[in-house]
Every structure is written in C-alpha cells, then in structure tokens.
BALOBA-1460 file (C-alpha; in Angstrom, 3 decimals):
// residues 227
<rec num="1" residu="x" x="0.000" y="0.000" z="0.000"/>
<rec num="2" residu="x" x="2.108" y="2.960" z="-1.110"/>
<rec num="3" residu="x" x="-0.496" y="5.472" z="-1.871"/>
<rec num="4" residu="x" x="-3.000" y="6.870" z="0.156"/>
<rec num="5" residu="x" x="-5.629" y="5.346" z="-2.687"/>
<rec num="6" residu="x" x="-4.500" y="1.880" z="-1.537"/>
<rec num="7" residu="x" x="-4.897" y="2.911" z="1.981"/>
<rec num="8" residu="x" x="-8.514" y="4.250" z="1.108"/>
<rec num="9" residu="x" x="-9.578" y="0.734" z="-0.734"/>
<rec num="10" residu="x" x="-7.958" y="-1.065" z="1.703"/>
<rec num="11" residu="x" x="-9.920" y="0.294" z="4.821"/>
<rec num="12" residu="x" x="-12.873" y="0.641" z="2.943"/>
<rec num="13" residu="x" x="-12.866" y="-3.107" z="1.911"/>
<rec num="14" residu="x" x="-12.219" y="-3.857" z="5.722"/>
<rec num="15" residu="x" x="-15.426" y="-2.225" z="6.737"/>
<rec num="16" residu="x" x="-14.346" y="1.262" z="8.103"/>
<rec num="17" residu="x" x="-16.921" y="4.126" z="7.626"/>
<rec num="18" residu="x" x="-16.210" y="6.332" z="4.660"/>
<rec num="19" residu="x" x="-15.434" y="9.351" z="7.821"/>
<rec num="20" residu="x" x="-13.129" y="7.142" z="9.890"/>
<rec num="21" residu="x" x="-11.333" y="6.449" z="7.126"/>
<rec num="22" residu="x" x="-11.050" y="10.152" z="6.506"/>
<rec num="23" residu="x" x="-10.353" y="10.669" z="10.205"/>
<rec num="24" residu="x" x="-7.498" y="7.605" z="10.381"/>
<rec num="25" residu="x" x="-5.546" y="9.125" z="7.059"/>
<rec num="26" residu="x" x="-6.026" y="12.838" z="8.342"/>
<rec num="27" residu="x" x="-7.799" y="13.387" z="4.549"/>
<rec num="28" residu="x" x="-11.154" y="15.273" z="3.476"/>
<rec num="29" residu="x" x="-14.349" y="13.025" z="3.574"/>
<rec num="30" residu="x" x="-14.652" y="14.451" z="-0.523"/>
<rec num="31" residu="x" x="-11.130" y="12.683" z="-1.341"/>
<rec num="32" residu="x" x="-12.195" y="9.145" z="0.425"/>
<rec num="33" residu="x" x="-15.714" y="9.111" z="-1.456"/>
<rec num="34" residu="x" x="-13.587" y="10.205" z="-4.812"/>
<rec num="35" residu="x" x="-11.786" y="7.603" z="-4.465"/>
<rec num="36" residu="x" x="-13.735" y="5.094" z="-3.542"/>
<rec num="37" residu="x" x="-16.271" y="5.689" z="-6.480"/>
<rec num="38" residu="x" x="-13.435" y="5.801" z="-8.850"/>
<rec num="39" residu="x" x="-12.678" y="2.543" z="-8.146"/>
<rec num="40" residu="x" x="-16.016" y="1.015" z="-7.854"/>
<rec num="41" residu="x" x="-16.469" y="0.578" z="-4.349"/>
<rec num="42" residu="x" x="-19.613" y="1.246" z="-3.224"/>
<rec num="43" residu="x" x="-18.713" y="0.821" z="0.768"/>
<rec num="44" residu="x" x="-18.473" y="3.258" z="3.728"/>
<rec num="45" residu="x" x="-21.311" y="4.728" z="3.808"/>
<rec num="46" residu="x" x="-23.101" y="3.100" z="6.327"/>
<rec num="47" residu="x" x="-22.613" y="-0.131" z="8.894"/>
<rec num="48" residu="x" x="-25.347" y="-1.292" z="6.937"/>
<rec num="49" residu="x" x="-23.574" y="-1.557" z="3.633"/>
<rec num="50" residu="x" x="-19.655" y="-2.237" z="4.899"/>
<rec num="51" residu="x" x="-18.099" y="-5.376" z="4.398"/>
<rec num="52" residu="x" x="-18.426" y="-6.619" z="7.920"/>
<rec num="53" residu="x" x="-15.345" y="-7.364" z="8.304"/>
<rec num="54" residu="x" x="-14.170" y="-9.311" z="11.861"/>
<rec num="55" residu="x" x="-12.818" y="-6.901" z="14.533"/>
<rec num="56" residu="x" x="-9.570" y="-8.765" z="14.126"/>
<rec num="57" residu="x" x="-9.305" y="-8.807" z="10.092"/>
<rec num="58" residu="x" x="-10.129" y="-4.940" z="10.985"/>
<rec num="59" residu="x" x="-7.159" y="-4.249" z="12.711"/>
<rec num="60" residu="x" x="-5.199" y="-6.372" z="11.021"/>
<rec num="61" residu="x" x="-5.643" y="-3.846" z="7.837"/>
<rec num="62" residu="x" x="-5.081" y="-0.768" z="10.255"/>
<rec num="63" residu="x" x="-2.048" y="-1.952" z="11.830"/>
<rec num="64" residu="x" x="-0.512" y="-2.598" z="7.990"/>
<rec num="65" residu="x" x="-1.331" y="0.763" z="6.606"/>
<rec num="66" residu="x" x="0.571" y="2.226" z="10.109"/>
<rec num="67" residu="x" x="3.206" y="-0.341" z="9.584"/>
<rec num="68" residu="x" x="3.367" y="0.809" z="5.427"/>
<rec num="69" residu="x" x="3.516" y="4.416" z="6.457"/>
<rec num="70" residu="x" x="6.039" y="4.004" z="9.257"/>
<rec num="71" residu="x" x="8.582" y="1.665" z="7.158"/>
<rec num="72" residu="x" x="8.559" y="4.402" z="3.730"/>
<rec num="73" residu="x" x="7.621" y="7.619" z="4.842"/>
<rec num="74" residu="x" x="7.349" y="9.630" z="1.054"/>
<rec num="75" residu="x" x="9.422" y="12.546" z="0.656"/>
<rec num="76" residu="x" x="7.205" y="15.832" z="1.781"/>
<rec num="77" residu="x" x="6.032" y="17.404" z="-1.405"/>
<rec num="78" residu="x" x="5.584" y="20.910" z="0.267"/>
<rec num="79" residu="x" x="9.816" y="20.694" z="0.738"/>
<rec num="80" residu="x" x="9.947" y="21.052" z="-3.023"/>
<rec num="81" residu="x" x="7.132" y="24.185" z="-3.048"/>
<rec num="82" residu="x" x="9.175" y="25.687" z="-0.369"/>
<rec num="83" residu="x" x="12.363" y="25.566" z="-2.327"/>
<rec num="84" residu="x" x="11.074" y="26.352" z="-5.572"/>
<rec num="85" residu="x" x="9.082" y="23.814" z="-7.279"/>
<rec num="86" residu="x" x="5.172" y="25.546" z="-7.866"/>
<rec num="87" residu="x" x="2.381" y="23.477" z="-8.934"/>
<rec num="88" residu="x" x="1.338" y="23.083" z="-12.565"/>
<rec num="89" residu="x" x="-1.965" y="21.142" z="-12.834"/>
<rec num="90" residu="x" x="-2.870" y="17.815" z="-12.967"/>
<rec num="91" residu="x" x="-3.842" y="15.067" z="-15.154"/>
<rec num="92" residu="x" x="-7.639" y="14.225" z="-15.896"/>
<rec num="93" residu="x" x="-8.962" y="11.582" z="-18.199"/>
<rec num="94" residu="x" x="-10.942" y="12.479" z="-20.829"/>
<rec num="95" residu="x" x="-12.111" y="9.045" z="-22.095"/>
<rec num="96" residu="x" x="-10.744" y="4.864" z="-22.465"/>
<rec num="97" residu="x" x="-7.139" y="5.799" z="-22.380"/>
<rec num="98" residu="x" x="-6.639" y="9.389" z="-23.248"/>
<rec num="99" residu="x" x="-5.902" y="12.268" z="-20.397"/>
<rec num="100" residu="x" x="-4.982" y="15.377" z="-20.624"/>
<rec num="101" residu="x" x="-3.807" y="18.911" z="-18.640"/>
<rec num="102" residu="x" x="-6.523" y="20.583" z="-16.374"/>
<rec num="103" residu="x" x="-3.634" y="23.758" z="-17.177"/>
<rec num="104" residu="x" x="-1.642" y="25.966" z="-19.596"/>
<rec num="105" residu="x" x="1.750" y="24.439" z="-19.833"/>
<rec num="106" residu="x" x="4.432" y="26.890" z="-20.304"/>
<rec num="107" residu="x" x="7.473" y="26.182" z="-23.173"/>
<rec num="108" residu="x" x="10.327" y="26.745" z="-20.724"/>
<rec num="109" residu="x" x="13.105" y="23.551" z="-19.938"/>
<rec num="110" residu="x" x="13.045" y="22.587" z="-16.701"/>
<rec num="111" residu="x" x="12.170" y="19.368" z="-14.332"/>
<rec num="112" residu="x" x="8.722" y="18.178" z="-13.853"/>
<rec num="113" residu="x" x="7.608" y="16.092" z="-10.930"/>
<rec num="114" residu="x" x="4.763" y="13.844" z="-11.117"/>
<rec num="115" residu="x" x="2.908" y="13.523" z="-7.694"/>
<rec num="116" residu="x" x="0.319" y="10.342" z="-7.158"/>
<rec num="117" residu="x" x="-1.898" y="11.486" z="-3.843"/>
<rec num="118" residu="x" x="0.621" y="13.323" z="-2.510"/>
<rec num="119" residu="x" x="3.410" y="10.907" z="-3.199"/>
<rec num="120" residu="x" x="6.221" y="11.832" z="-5.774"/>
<rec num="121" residu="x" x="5.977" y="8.843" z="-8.096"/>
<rec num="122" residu="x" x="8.212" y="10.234" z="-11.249"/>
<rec num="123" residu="x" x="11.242" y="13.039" z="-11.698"/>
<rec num="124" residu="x" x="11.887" y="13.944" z="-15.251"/>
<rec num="125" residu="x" x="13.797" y="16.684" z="-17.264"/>
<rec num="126" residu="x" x="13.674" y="18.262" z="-20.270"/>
<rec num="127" residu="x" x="15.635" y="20.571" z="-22.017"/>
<rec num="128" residu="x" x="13.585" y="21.137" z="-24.874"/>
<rec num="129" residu="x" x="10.481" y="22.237" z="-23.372"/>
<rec num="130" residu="x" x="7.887" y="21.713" z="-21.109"/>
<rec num="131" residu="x" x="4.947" y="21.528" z="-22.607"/>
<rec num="132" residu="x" x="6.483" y="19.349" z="-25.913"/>
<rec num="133" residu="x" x="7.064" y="16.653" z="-23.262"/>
<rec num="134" residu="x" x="3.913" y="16.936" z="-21.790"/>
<rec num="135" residu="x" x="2.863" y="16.064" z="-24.855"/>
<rec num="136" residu="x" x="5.236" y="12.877" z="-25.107"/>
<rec num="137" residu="x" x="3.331" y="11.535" z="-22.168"/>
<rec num="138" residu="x" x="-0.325" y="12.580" z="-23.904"/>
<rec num="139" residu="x" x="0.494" y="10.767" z="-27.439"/>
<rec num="140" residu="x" x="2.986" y="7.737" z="-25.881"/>
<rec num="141" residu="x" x="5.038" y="7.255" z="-28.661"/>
<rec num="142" residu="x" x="6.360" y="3.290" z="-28.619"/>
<rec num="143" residu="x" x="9.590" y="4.795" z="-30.013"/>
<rec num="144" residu="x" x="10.107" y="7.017" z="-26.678"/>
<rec num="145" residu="x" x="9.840" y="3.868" z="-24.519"/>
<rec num="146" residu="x" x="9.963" y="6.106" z="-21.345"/>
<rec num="147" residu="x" x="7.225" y="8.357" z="-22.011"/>
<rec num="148" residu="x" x="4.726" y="5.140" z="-23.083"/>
<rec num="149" residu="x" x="6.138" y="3.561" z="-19.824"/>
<rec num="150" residu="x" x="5.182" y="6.758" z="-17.776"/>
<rec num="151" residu="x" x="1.942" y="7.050" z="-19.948"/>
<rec num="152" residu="x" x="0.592" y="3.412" z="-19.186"/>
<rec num="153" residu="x" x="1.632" y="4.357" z="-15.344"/>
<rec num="154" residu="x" x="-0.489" y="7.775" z="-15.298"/>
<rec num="155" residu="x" x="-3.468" y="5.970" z="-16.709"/>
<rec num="156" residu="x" x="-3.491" y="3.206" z="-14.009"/>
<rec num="157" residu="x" x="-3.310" y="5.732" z="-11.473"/>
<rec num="158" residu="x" x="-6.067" y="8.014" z="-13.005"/>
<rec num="159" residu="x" x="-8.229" y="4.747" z="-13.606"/>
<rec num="160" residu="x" x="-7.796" y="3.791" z="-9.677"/>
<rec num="161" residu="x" x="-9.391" y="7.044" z="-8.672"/>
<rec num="162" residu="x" x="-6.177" y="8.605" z="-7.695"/>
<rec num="163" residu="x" x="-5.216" y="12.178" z="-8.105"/>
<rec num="164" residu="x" x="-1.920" y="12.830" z="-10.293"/>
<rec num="165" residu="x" x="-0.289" y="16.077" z="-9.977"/>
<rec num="166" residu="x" x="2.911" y="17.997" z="-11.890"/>
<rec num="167" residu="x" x="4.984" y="20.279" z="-9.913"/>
<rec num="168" residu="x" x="7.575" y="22.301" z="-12.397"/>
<rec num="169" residu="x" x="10.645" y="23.932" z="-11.978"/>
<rec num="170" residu="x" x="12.893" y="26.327" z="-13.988"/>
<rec num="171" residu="x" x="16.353" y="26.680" z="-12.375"/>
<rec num="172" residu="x" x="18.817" y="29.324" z="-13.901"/>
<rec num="173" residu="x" x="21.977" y="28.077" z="-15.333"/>
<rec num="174" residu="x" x="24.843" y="29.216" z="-13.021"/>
<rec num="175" residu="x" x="28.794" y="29.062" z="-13.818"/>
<rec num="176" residu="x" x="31.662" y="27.449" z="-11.879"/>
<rec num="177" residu="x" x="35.105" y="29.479" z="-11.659"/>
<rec num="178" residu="x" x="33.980" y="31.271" z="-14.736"/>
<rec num="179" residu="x" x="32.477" y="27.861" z="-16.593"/>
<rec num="180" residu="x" x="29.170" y="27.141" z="-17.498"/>
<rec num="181" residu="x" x="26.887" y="24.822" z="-15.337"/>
<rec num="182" residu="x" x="23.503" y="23.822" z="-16.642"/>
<rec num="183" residu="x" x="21.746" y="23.668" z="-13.240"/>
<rec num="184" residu="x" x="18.485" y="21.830" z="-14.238"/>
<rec num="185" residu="x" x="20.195" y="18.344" z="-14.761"/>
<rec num="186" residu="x" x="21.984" y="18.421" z="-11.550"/>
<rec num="187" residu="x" x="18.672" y="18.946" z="-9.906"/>
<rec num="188" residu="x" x="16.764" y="16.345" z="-11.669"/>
<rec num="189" residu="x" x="19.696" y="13.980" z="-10.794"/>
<rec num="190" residu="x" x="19.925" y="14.551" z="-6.784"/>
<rec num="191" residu="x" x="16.102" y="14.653" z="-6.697"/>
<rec num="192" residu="x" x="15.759" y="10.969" z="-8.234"/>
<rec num="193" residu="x" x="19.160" y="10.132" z="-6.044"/>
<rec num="194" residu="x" x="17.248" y="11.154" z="-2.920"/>
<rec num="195" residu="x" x="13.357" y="10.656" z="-3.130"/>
<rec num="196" residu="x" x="14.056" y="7.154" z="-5.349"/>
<rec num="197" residu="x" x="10.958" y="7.596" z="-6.914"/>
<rec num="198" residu="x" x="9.622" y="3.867" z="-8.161"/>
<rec num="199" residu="x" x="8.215" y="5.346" z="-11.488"/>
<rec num="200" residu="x" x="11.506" y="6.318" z="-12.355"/>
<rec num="201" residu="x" x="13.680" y="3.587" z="-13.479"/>
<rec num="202" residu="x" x="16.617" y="4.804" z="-11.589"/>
<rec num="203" residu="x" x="14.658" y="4.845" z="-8.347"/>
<rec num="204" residu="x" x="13.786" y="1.334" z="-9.332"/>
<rec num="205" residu="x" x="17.527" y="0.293" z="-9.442"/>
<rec num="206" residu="x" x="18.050" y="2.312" z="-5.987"/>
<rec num="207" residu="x" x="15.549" y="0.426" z="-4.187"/>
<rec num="208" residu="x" x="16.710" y="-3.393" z="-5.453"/>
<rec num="209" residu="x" x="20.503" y="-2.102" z="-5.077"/>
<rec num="210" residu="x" x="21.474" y="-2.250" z="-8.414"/>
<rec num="211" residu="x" x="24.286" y="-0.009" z="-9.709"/>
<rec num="212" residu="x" x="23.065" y="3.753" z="-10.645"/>
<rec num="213" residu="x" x="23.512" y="4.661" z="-14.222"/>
<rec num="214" residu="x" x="24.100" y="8.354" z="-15.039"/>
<rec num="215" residu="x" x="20.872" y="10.509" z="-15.067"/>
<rec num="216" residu="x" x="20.026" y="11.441" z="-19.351"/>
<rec num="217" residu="x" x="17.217" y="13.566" z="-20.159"/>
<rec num="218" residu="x" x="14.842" y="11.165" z="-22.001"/>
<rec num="219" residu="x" x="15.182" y="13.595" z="-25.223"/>
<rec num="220" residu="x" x="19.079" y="13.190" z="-24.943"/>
<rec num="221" residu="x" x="18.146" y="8.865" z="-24.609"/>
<rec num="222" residu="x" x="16.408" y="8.719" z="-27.625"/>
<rec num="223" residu="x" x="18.110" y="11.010" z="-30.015"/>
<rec num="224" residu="x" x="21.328" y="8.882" z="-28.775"/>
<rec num="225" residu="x" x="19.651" y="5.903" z="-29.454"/>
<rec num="226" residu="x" x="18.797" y="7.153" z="-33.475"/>
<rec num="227" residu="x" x="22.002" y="7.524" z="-34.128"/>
C-alpha cells in the first residue's frame, strides 16, 4: 500500500466508515468518497452496507497501513514548493485511455515532478520544453519507450481514482570558476538520487541495489539511441 488510494480501498474493503477512514488518514471526507467511487467501491457509507469485516481482520488492515507508512515515509512534497518547485496542474482523463492537462503548460526547460496522492511517483527533465514533453506523455510514442512507460503508469493511477499532480521547476543556469553549469540536470539527478521515486527507473535500481547509471534527459536517450 504505497499510496494513500490503496490505503482508502484497503480500509474501505475492511469495513471502516467512509469518515473514519477520513479521520485515520487525516484526509477530506470528498477525497475518500472520490476515491472510492473511482474505483467502484460502493462501501463506507453506512454499517449497513460495509463489508463486515471481523474486529480482528479490521485491525489487522489498520495496523498494515501504520506499519506501510512508518517503514517508507514519502518525501514531503511541500519541501519542493518551499524551495522552488510551484504546482502546474494535474492530469484528468478524458475518455478509455486518453488524459490530458486541467492547465496551460508553459514552453520553458526545466524538471517536472509527477505527484500520485501526494506521493512523488516520477522526476523527469527536459531541455527542450515543457509543454512538448507533456505532450510525449499525452500521445505515448512506442519509439520514446519512457514516455509510453510513464503514460501506461499515469493511466493506471487516473483509472484507480487517484489524483496525479505535476509540480515544475525552472532553475537558472549558473557558472563554476567562470564555466558554465547547466543547473536543471543536476537537480533532476539529486532529486531521483534522494526521493528514489519507483516510477523512475533509476529509483527502481536504488531500491533493489542495483548499480546507478548516469541521469540522461529522455530527449538526450532517444536522439542517442537514433544515431
């Protein structure tokens, strides 16, 4: 259960009221019952319609969410708002696997951050462009295997009833002893170090303990790969 989503299903399925569920996760009422109907679960609303679940099986489910929580606490989100990072928009499906921005997204290169309820799933950079990546992720090319990767991972997430976010940020290249640095990659590269985010491939490597590979922007990957 690494998203509050799971956590949601999970104690709803267990036979917790749609408002202690709320109550337990510290999470508006409206985000349980999103989620929940999302996802086709038509529990919570009543003792009369939960899944009766045993006391024990109940607790059971409480003590693993605490247990989930306590053993991979995510990296706060609002830490990258307070040092720079502002908050784009967020994915919405617009029917059987489409989606598409709720926002305006500007041209500028930068690193994008892809946030599943609250939980930074994804780190990416681009140095062509925002919003022409953006667009990778809408159209999933199979020739830019990362972006139809990422795309098939948005739409499960947006199909579970879960809310997918993009937080954006622009850094200014700076200069070393009179050289230029290009300060965007750097970031994108300690941010995936750090957080290990399991949508990014990298993070996935982290987490298993297989050797890092140097950080590419996806653009860089596939224009390598053509020639």
């Amino acid at each position: 259960m690494t998203t509050k989503a799971d956590k949601i299903r999970a104690l709803a399925l267990a036979g917790y009221l749609r408002t202690e569920i709320a109550t337990h996760l510290d999470i508006r009422y409206q985000h349980v019952r999103q989620v929940l109907e999302r996802s086709g679960i038509d529990l919570g609303r009543s003792r009369g319609n939960s899944a009766g679940a045993a006391p024990a099986a109940r607790k059971a489910v409480v003590e693993a969410v605490a247990s989930t929580a306590k053993a991979a606490l995510p990296y706060p989100v609002e830490r990258l708002i307070a040092a720079g990072f502002s908050r784009l928009g967020q994915w919405a499906l617009v029917g059987d696997g489409a989606f598409e921005l709720d926002c305006i997204v500007p041209a500028d290169p930068g690193v994008y951050v892809f946030v599943v309820d609250g939980v930074i799933r994804y780190i990416g950079l681009t140095q062509r462009g925002l919003r022409g990546r953006m667009g990778h992720y809408v159209r999933g090319h199979s020739r830019q295997r990362t972006s139809a990767r990422v795309k098939g991972l948005i739409l499960a997430a947006l199909g579970a009833g879960s809310r997918v976010e993009i937080l954006i940020a622009t850094p200014e290249a700076t200069e070393w002893r009179g050289l230029p640095v290009l300060t965007a990659p750097g970031l994108e590269a300690g941010l995936i170090r750090m957080i290990q985010p399991d949508w990014n491939m990298q993070g996935i490597r982290a987490r298993s303990g297989e050797p890092k590979t140097d950080s590419l922007d996806e653009e860089s990957q596939e224009h390598s790969r053509s020639k």
